[in-house]
N, C-alpha and C positions, 0 to 999 in steps of 0.2 A: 724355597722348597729344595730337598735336597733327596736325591734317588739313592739307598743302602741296599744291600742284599737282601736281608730281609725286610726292609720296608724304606714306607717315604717318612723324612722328618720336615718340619713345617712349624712355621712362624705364625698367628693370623695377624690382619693387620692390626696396627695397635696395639699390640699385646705384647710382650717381654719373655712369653712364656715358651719356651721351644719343645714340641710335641713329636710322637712317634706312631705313625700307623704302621701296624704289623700285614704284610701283604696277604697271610694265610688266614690269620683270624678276623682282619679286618678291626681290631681294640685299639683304641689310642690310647697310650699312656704320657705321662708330662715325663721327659727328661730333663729340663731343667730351664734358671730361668736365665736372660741375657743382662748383662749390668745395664744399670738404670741409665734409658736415656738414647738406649742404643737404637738406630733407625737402619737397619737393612737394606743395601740399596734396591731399587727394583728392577736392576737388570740383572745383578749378576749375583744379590743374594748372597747363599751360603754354601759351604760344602762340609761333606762328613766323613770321617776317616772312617776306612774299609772295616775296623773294629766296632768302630759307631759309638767309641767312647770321646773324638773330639769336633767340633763343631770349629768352624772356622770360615771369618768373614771378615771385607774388608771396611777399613774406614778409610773415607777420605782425609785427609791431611788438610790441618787448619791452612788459610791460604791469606797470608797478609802484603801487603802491599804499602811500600812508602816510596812520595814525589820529592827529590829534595831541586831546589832552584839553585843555583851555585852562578853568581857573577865574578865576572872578572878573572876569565878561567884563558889564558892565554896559550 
């Protein structure tokens, strides 16, 4: 969920679809949808430019790990 001037923008869970409630009228209308796959985190979410034409959220970074065992290492 993200607080704009005129209104709140909003994700529901599950859903890809990013939504607009107007504070005055109270209408939701759809802004648009998120690429496929995408999961919002739950603490920190999204934010929205003071315009309210960009949407922006973070991803975590894929996190790999390798063990190597090295003998004879003097």
């Amino acid at each position: 969920m993200a607080f704009g001037v005129k209104g709140v923008y909003f994700v529901e869970t599950g859903s890809q679809l990013a939504q607009f409630c107007d504070y005055e009228s109270g209408k939701v209308t759809n802004v648009g949808n998120l690429p496929a796959g995408t999961v919002l985190p739950r603490r920190t979410g999204f934010s929205v430019s003071p315009d309210g034409k960009v949407l922006v959220y973070s991803k975590p970074a894929q996190t790999v790990s390798d063990l190597y065992l090295v003998e004879g290492v003097r």
